[in-house]
TIFIRO-469884 format. One record per residue (C-alpha): residue in one letter; residue number from 0; x, y, z. Coordinates in nm, 4 decimals, m for minus. Layout:
! residues N
REC  residuo  num  X  Y  Z
REC  A  NUM  X  Y  Z $
...
//
This chain:
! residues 232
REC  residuo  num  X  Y  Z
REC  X  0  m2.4040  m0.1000  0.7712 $
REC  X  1  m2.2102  m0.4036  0.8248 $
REC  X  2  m2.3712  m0.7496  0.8766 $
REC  X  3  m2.2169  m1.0089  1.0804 $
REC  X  4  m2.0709  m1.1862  0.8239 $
REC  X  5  m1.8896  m0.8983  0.7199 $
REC  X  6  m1.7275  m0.8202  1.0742 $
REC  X  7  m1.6175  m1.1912  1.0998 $
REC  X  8  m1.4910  m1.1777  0.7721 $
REC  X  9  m1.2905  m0.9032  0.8227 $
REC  X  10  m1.1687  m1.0411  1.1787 $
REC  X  11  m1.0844  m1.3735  1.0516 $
REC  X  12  m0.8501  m1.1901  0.7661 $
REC  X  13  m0.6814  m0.9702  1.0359 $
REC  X  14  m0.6280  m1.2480  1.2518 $
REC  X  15  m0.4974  m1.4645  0.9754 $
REC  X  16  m0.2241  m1.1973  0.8405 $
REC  X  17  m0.1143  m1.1087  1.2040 $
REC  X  18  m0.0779  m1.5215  1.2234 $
REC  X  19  0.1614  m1.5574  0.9084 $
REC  X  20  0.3186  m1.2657  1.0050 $
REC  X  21  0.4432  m1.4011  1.3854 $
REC  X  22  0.4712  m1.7296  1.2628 $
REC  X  23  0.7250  m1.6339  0.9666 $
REC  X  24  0.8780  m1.4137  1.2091 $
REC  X  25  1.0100  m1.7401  1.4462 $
REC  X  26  1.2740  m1.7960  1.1276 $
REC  X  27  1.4449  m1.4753  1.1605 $
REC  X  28  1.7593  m1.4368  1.2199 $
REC  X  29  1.9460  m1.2755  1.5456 $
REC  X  30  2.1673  m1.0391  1.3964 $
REC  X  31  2.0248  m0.7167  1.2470 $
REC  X  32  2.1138  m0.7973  0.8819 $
REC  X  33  1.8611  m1.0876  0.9320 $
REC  X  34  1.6359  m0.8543  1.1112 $
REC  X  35  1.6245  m0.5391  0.8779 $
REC  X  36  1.6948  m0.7172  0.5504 $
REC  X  37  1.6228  m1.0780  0.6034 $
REC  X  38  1.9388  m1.1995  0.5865 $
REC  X  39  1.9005  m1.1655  0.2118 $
REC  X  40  1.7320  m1.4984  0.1488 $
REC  X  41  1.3977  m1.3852  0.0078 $
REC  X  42  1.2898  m1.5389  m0.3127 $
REC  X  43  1.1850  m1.2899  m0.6384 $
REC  X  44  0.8183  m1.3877  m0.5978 $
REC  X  45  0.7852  m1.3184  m0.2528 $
REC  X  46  0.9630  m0.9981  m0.2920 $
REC  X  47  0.7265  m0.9052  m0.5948 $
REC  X  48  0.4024  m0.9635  m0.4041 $
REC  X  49  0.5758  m0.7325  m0.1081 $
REC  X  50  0.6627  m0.4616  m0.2956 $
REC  X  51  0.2904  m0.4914  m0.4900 $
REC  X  52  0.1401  m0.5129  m0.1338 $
REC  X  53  0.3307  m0.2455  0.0032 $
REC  X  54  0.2298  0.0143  m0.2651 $
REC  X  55  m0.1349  m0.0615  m0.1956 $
REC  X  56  m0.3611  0.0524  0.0820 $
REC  X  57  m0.6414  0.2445  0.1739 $
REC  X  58  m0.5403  0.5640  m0.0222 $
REC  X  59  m0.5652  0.3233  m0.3375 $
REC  X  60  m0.8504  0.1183  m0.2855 $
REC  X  61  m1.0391  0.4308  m0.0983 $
REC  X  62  m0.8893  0.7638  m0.2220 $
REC  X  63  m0.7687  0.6535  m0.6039 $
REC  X  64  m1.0891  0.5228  m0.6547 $
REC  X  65  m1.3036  0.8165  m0.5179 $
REC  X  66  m1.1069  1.0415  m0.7214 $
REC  X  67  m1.1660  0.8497  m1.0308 $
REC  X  68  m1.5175  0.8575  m0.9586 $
REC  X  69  m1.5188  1.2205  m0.9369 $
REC  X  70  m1.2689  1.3197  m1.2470 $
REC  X  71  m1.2658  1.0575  m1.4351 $
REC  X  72  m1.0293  0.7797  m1.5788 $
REC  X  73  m0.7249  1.0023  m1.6061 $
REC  X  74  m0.6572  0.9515  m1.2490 $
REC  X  75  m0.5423  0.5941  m1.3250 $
REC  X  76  m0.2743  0.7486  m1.4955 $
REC  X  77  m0.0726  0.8432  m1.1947 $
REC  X  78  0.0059  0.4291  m1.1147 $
REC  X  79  0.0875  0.3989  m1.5121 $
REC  X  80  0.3521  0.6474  m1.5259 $
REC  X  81  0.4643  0.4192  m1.2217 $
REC  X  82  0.5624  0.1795  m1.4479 $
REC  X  83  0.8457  0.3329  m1.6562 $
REC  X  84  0.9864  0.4762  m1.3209 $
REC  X  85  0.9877  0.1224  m1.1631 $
REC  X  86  1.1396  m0.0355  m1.4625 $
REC  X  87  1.4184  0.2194  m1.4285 $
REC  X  88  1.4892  0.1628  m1.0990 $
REC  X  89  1.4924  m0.2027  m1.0858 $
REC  X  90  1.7185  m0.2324  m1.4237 $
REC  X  91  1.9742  0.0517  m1.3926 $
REC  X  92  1.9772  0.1555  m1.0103 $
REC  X  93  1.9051  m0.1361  m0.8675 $
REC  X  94  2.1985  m0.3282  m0.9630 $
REC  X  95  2.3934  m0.0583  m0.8578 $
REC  X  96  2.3298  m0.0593  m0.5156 $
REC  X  97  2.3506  m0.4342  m0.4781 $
REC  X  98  2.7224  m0.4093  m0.6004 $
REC  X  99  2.7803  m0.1312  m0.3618 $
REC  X  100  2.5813  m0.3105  m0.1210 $
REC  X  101  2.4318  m0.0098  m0.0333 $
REC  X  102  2.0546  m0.1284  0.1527 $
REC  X  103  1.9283  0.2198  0.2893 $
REC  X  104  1.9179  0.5829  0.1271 $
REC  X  105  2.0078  0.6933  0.5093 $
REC  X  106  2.3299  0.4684  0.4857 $
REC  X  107  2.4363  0.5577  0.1562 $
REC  X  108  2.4393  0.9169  0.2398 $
REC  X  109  2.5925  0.8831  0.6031 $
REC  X  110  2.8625  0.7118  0.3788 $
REC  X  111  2.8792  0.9621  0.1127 $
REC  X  112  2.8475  1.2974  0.3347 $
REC  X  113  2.9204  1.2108  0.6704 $
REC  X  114  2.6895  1.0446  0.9678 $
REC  X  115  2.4503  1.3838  0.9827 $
REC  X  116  2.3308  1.3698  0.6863 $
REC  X  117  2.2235  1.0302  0.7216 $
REC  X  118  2.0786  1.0996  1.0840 $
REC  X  119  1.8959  1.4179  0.8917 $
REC  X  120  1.7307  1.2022  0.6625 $
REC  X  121  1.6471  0.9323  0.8800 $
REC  X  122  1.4454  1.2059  1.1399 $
REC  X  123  1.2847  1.4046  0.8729 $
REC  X  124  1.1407  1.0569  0.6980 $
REC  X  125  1.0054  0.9224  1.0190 $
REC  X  126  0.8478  1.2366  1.1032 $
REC  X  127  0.7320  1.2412  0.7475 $
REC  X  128  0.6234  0.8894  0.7826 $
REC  X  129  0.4694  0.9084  1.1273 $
REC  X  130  0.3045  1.2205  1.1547 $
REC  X  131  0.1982  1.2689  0.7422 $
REC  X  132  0.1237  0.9284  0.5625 $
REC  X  133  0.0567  0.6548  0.8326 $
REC  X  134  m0.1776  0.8930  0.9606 $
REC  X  135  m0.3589  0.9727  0.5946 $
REC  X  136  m0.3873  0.5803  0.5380 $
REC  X  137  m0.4775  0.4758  0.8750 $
REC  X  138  m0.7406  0.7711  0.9141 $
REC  X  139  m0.9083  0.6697  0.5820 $
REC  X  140  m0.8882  0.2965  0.6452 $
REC  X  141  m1.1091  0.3239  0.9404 $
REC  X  142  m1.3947  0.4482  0.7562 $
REC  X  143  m1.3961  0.2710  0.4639 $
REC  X  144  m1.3389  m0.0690  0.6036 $
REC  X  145  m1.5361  m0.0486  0.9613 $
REC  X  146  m1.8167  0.1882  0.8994 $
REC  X  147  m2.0567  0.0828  1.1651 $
REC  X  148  m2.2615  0.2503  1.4855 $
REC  X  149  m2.1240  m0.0485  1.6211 $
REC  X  150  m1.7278  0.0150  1.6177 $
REC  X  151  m1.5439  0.3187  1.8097 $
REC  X  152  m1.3143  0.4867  1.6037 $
REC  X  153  m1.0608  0.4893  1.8222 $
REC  X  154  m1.0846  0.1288  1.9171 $
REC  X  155  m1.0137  0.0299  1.5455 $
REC  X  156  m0.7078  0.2730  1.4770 $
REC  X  157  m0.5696  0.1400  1.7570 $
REC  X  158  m0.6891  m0.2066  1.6663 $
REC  X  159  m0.5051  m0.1989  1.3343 $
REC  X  160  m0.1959  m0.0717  1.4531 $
REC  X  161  m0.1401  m0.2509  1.7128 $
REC  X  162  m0.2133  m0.5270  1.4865 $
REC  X  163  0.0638  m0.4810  1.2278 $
REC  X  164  0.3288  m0.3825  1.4867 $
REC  X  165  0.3076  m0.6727  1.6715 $
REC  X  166  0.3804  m0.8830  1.3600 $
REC  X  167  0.6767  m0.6122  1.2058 $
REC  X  168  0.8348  m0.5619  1.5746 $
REC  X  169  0.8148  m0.9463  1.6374 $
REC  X  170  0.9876  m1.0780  1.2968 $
REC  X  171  1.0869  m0.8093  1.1243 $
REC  X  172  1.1433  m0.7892  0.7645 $
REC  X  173  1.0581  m1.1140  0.7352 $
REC  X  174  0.7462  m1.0915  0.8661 $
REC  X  175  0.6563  m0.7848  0.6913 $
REC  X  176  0.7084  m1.0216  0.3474 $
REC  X  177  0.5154  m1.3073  0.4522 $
REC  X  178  0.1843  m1.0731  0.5300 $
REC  X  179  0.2243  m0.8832  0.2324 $
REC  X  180  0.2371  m1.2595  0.0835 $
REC  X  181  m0.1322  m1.3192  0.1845 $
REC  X  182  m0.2484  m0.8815  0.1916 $
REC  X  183  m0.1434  m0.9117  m0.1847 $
REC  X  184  m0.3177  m1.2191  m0.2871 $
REC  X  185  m0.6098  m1.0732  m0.0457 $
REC  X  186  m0.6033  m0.7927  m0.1928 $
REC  X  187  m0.5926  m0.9084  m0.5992 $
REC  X  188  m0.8811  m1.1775  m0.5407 $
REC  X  189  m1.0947  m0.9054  m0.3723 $
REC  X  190  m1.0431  m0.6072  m0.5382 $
REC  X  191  m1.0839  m0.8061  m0.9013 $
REC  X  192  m1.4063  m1.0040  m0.7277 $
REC  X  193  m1.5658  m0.6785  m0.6031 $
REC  X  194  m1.5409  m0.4986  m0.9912 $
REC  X  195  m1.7187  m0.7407  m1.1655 $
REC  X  196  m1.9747  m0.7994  m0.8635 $
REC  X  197  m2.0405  m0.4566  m0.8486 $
REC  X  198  m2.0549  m0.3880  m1.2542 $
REC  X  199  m2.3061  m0.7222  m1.2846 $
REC  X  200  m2.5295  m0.4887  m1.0453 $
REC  X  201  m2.5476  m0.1867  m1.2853 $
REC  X  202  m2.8137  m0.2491  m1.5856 $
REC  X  203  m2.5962  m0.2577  m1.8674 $
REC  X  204  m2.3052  m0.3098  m1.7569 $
REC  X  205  m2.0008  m0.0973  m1.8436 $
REC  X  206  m2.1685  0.0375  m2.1062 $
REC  X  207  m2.3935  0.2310  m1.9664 $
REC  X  208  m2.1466  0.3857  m1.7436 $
REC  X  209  m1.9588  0.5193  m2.0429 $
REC  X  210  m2.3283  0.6726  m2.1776 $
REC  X  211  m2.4096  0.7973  m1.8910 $
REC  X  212  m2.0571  0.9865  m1.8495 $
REC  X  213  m1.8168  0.9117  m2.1207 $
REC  X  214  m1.5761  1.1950  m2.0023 $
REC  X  215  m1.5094  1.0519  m1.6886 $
REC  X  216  m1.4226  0.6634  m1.8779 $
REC  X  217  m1.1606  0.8476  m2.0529 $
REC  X  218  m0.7582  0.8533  m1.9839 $
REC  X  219  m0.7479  1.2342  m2.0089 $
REC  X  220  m0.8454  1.4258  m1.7232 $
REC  X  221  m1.0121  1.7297  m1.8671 $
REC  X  222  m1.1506  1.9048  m1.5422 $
REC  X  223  m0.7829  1.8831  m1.4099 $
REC  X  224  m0.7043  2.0484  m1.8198 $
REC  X  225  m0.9655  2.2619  m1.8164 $
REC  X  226  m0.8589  2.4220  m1.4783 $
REC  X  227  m0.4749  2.4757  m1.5268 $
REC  X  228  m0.5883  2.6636  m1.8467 $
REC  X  229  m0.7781  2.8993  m1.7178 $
REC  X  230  m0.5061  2.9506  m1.4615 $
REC  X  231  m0.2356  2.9468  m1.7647 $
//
């Protein structure tokens, strides 16, 4: 059950990212380059904390985490083979499509194969993107960040939606950056504040959670091994 101090906590944060967001939004541009890409004026750091922000939500903090719990360590190797596929992009590809100036996969095919295939991709990644993963994240946000008798489920889906598209319709990609800014700096301090607060509560520390399971504290998933074996 949430206390007060939680709820106004979490309020104050919404509030505060919605803020940056509409504020950093007033120095967009009016042409759609400034709109969709931000007129290409975006400094490395801000673009680093975006695209860390942007690759975390509720199906890390909630879903990564449960499933760690449940199998183990190995789970955690999923974002570290994210690594090496990163580093490839940003070093070989991404150069590439700056020279090309190439800014969307939808463009560079409707430019390679012909406007339908671009208008193909673009309908079957919103519908993707709509009806598939905005839904899984915003479904298991709810839960894990307003679980209280005192909150309608509805009322907080909508809430958070609502929320974020007022700040990405208003200011675009530039205001998408700016709240990822403060989500990923949110997100860091918390996540990293929360760990140790909630390992100084177990007697012993981490090393009693190894004891008590030290499967599960590994980097090899053996349930997951175990299973495609005996299906081998």
């Amino acid at each position: 059950m949430l206390t007060t101090i939680d709820v106004v906590i979490i309020l104050v944060s919404m509030m505060f990212v919605i803020g940056v967001g509409i504020v950093a939004g007033r120095k967009k541009s009016d042409t759609a380059h400034g709109y969709f890409l931000g007129g290409n004026k975006m400094p490395w750091w801000l673009i680093g904390t975006a695209f860390v922000a942007t690759g975390i939500s509720s199906e890390q903090m909630i879903g990564t985490v449960g499933a760690a719990y449940r199998y183990g360590m190995g789970i955690a190797n999923w974002e570290w083979f994210g690594l090496p596929c990163y580093a490839l992009v940003l070093t070989v590809f991404i150069p590439i499509y700056l020279k090309n100036k190439v800014t969307t996969v939808p463009g560079f095919l409707a430019d390679r194969f012909g406007p339908a295939c671009g208008t193909i991709y673009s309908c079957m990644l919103l519908a993707f993107y709509v009806c598939i993963y905005t839904v899984t994240v915003a479904l298991c946000r709810q839960p894990g960040v307003f679980r209280s008798d005192r909150w309608n489920f509805y009322f907080v889906l909508v809430l958070i939606v609502v929320g974020v598209g007022a700040y990405s319709i208003h200011g675009g990609l530039t205001s998408v950056m700016w709240a990822d800014l403060f989500q990923c700096v949110l997100l860091m301090v918390g996540g990293i504040t929360l760990f140790f607060a909630a390992l100084g509560k177990i007697p012993g520390g981490w090393g009693a959670i190894v004891a008590a399971n030290p499967n599960a504290c590994t980097f090899t998933n053996r349930r997951a091994m175990k299973w495609r074996l005996s299906w081998g």
